[in-house]
C-alpha positions as CSV (number, residue, x, y, z in Angstrom):
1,X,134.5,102.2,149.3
2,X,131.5,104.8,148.8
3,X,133.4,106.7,146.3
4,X,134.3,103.1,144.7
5,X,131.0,102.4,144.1
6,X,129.8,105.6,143.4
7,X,132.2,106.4,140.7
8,X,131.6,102.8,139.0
9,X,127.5,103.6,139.1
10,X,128.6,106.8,137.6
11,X,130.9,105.4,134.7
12,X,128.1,102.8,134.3
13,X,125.7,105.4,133.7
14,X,127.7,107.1,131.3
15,X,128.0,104.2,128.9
16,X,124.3,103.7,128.8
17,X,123.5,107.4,128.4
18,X,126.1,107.1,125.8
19,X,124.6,104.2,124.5
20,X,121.2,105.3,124.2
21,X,122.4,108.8,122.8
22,X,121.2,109.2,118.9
23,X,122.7,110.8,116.1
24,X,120.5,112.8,114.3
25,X,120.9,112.8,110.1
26,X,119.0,115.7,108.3
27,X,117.6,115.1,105.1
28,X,115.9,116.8,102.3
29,X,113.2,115.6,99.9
30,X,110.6,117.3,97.5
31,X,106.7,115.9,97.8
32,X,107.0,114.7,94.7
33,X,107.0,111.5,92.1
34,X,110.2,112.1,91.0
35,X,111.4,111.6,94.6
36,X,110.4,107.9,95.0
37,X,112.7,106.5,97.4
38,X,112.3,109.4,100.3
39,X,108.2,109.9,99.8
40,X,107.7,105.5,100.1
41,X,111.0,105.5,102.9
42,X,108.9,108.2,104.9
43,X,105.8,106.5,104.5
44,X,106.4,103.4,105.4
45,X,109.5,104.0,108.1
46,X,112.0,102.4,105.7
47,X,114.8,104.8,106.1
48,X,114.1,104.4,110.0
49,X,113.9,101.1,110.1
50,X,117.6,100.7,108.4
51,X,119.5,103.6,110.1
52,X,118.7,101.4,113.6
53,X,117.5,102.9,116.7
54,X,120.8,105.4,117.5
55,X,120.1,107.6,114.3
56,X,117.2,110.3,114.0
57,X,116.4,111.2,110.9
58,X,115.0,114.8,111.1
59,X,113.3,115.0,107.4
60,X,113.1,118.5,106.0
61,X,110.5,119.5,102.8
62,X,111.8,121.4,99.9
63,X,109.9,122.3,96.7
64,X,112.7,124.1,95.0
65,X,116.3,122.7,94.4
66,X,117.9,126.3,94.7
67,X,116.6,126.3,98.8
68,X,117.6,122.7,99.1
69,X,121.1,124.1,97.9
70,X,121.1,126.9,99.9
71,X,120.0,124.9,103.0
72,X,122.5,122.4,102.4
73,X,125.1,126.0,102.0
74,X,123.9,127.1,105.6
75,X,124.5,123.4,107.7
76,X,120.8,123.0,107.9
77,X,120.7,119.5,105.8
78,X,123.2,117.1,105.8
79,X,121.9,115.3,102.2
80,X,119.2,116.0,100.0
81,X,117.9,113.8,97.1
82,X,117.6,116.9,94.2
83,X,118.2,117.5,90.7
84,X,121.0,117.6,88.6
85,X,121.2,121.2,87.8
86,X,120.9,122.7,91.4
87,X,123.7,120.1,92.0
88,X,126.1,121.4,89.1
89,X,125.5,124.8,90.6
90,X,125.4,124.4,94.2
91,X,128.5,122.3,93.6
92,X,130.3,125.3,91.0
93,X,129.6,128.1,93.3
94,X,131.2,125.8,96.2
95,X,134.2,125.5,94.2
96,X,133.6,122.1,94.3
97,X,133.4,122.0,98.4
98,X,129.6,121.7,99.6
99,X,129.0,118.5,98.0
100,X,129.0,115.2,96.4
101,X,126.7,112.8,94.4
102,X,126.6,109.5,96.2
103,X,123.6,107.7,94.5
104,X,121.1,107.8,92.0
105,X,117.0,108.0,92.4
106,X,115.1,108.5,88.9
107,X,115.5,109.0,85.3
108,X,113.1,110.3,83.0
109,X,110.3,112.4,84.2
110,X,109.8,115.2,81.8
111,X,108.1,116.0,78.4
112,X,107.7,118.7,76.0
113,X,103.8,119.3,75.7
114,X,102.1,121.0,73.2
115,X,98.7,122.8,73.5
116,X,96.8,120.5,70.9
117,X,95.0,123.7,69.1
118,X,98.2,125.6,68.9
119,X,99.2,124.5,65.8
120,X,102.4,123.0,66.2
121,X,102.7,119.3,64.3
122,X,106.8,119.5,63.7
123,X,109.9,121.3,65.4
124,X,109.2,124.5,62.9
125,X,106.2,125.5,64.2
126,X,107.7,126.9,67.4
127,X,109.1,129.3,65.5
128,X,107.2,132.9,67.2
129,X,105.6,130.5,70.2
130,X,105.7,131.1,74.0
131,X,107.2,128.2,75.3
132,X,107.6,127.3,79.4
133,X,109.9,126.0,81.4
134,X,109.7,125.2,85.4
135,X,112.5,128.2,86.4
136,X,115.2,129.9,84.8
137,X,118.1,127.8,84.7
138,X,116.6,124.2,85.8
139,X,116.9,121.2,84.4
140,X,114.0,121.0,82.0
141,X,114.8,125.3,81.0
142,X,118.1,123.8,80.0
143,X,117.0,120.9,78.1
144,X,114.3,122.9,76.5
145,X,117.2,125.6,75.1
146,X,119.6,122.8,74.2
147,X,116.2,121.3,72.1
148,X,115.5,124.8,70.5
149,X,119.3,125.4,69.4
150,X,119.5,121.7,68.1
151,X,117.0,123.1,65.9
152,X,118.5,126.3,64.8
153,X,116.2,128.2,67.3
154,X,116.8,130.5,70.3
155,X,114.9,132.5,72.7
156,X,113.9,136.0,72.3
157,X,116.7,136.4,74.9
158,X,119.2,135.1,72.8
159,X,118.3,136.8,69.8
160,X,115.6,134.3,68.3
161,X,111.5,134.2,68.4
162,X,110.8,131.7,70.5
163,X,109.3,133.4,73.9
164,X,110.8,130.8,76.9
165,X,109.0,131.7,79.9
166,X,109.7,130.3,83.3
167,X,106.9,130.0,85.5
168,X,105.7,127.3,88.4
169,X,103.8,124.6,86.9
170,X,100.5,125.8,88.1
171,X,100.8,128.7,86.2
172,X,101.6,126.9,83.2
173,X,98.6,124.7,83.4
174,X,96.1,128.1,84.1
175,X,98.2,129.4,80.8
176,X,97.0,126.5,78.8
177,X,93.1,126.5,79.7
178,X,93.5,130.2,78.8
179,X,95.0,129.3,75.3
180,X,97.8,132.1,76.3
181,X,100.8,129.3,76.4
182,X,101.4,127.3,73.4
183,X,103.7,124.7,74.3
184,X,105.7,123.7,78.2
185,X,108.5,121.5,79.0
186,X,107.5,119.8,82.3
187,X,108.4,117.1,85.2
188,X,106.0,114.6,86.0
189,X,103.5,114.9,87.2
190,X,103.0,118.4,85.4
191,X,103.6,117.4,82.0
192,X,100.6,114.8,82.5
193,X,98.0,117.0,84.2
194,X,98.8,119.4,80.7
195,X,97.4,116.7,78.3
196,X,94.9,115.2,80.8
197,X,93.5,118.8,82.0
198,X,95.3,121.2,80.0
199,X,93.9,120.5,76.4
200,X,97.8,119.4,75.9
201,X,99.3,116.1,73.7
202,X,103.0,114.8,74.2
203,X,105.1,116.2,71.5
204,X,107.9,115.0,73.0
205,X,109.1,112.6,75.5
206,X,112.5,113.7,76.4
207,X,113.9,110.1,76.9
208,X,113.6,109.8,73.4
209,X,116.7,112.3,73.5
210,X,118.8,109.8,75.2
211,X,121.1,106.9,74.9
212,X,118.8,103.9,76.3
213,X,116.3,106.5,77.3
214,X,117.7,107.6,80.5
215,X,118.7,110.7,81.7
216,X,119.3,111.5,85.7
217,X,116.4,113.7,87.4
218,X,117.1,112.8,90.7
219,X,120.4,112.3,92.8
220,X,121.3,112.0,96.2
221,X,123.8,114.3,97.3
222,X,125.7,114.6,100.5
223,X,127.6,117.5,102.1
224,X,131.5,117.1,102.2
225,X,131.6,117.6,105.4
226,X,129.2,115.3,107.1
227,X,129.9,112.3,104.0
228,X,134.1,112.7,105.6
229,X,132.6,112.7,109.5
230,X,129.8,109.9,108.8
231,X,131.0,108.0,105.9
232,X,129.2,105.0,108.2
233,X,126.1,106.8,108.3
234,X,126.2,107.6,104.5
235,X,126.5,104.1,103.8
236,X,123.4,102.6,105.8
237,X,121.6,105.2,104.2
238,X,123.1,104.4,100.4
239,X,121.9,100.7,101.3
240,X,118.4,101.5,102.3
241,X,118.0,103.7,98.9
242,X,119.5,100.6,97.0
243,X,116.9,98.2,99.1
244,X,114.1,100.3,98.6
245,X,114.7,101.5,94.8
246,X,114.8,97.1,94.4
247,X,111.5,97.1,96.4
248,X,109.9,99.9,94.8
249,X,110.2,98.3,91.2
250,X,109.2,94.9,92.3
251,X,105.5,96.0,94.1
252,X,105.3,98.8,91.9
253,X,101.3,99.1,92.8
254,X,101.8,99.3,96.5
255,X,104.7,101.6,96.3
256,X,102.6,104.1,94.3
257,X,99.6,104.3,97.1
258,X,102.5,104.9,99.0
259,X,104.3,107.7,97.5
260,X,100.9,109.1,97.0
261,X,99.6,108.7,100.7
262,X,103.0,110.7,101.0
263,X,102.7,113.8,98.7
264,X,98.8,113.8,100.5
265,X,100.7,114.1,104.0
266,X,102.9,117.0,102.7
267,X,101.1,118.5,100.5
268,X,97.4,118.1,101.1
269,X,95.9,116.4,97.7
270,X,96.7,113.5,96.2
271,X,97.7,112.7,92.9
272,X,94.4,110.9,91.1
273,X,95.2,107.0,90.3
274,X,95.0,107.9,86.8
275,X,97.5,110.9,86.5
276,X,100.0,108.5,89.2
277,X,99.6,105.6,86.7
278,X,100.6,107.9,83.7
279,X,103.1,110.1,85.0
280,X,105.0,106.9,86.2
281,X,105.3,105.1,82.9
282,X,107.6,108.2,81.7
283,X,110.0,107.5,85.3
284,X,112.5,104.9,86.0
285,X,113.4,104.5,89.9
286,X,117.3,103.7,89.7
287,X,120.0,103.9,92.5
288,X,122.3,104.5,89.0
289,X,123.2,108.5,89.4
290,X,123.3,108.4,85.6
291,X,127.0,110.0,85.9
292,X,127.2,110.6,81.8
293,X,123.5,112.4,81.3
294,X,124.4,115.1,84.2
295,X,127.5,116.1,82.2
296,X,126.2,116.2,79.0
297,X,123.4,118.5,80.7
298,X,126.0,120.4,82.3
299,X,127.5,121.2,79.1
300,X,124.0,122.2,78.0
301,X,123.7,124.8,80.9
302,X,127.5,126.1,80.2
303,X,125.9,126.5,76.3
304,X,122.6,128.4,77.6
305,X,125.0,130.7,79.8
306,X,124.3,129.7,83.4
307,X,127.6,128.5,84.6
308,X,129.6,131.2,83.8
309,X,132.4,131.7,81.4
310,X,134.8,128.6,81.2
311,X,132.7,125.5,81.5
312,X,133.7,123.8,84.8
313,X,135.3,121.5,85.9
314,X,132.8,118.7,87.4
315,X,135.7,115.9,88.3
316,X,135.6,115.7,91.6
317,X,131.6,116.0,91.8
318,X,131.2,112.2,92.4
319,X,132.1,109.8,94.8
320,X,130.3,106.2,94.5
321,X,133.1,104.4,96.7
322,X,130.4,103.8,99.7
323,X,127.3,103.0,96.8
324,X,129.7,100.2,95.0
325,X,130.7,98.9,98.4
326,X,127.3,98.1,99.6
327,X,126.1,96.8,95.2
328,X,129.5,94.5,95.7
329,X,127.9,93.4,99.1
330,X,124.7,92.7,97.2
331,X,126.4,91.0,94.2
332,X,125.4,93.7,91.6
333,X,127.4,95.4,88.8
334,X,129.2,98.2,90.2
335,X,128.6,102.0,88.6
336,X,131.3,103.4,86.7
């Protein structure tokens, strides 16, 4: 009877430890503005709130898509929200095995700024001009080189006399004051602090390049392995980036203090009201991954000679099954 009893207790005790036990999601974000859904989800517990008391979410800080990608590489991260050039390339060099896009975040977000004393009123006058870019290879080095060429110009580099110069965006803003940078192609909130306190004006605000204005700047991608093991998980998560991207643009002023509170957490300083208020009129929030502008900038990058030799092939790179499942659920338009 002893052992009965014993051995019940003991299954009973299982299934409540069982019960109790979590699952723990890792997931990557930049302290950024172009990050919206992450910096408000971690700031006001949305993402915790939605994944239920079983899942952990172990949030990890990147300011770089290359070490998001090479994170997500080593089986440190599980997702990431990133942009669409670390994706094309983290996904290439995979083979097409590390990841997927499963949902949008923002569109727009970056400008071409001119330093408004270095003489440049029309596309020809950055013809001999040192011109900067966030990294080699990112998304806004690409667009800028795919701007140049539609032109008929090209980077020292590549033969032409237009000096590209990656750099980090502080440097490009200590470049300006010091009249030794005549023009940058920045994300937000960059491209704003180089007209409000770089002595820069908008030349060019690179929606203006696209169909309907839009162009992705943030996905969310998953890894392979843990969207096949977790599809469940993946799904919570796509709906609470679908809730909150809906809440985000319909209290717009709270959300900001948020996502600023945020970046303060991570990174120490705020954004000022005024640069936030800016910056975000240049930035859609959108669960839409934008499917159409990530090719046409992967065919930019093939052009600029940063994915190799034969342009690749980027077919399998999305899967929005679980993302139209839960915008069916919600009676919205699904994404093609």
């Amino acid at each position: 009877m002893t052992k009965r009893v014993l051995a019940a207790l003991g299954l009973v005790l299982a299934v409540a430890i069982h019960g109790f036990a979590q699952t723990v999601i890792r997931v990557g974000a930049f302290p950024n503005i172009t990050h919206p859904q992450p910096m408000v989800g971690k700031a006001n517990g949305y993402f915790e709130k939605a994944m239920g008391p079983n899942v952990k979410i172990d949030w990890k800080t990147f300011n770089a898509g290359p070490s998001a990608i090479e994170a997500l590489f080593a089986g440190a991260i599980d997702m990431t929200y990133i942009g669409p050039n670390p994706t094309i390339t983290g996904y290439v060099r995979s083979q097409g095995e590390a990841l997927r896009v499963v949902a949008g975040s923002a569109s727009g977000g970056a400008a071409l700024v001119v330093r408004a004393d270095a003489g440049i009123e029309k596309p020809e006058d950055f013809h001999g001009k040192k011109v900067a870019s966030p990294q080699q290879g990112n998304t806004q080095d690409v667009a800028l080189r795919a701007w140049l060429k539609a032109h008929g110009m090209k980077s020292t580099d590549k033969g032409g006399d237009v000096q590209v110069m990656p750099m980090a965006n502080p440097d490009q803003l200590t470049l300006f004051l010091k009249k030794e940078l005549d023009a940058a192609w920045a994300p937000e909130p960059w491209a704003t602090r180089l007209i409000r306190d770089g002595n820069g004006r908008l030349f060019l605000d690179e929606r203006d390049l696209w169909p309907k204005g839009q162009f992705v700047v943030t996905n969310l991608i998953v890894s392979k392995k843990f969207l096949q093991e977790h599809p469940d998980l993946v799904k919570n998560w796509i709906r609470a980036n679908v809730e909150l991207t809906d809440w985000i643009n319909g209290h717009l002023p709270e959300a900001k203090k948020l996502l600023n509170q945020q970046i303060q957490k991570e990174t120490g300083k705020a954004l000022s009201a005024g640069l936030l208020d800016e910056a975000f009129t240049r930035i859609e929030v959108t669960y839409d991954p934008l499917r159409n502008t990530l090719l046409t900038s992967a065919r930019s990058a093939f052009d600029a000679g940063f994915l190799g030799r034969q342009m690749p092939d980027l077919s399998g790179l999305y899967d929005l099954t679980l993302l139209n499942q839960v915008l069916a659920e919600k009676g919205k338009k699904a994404i093609p």
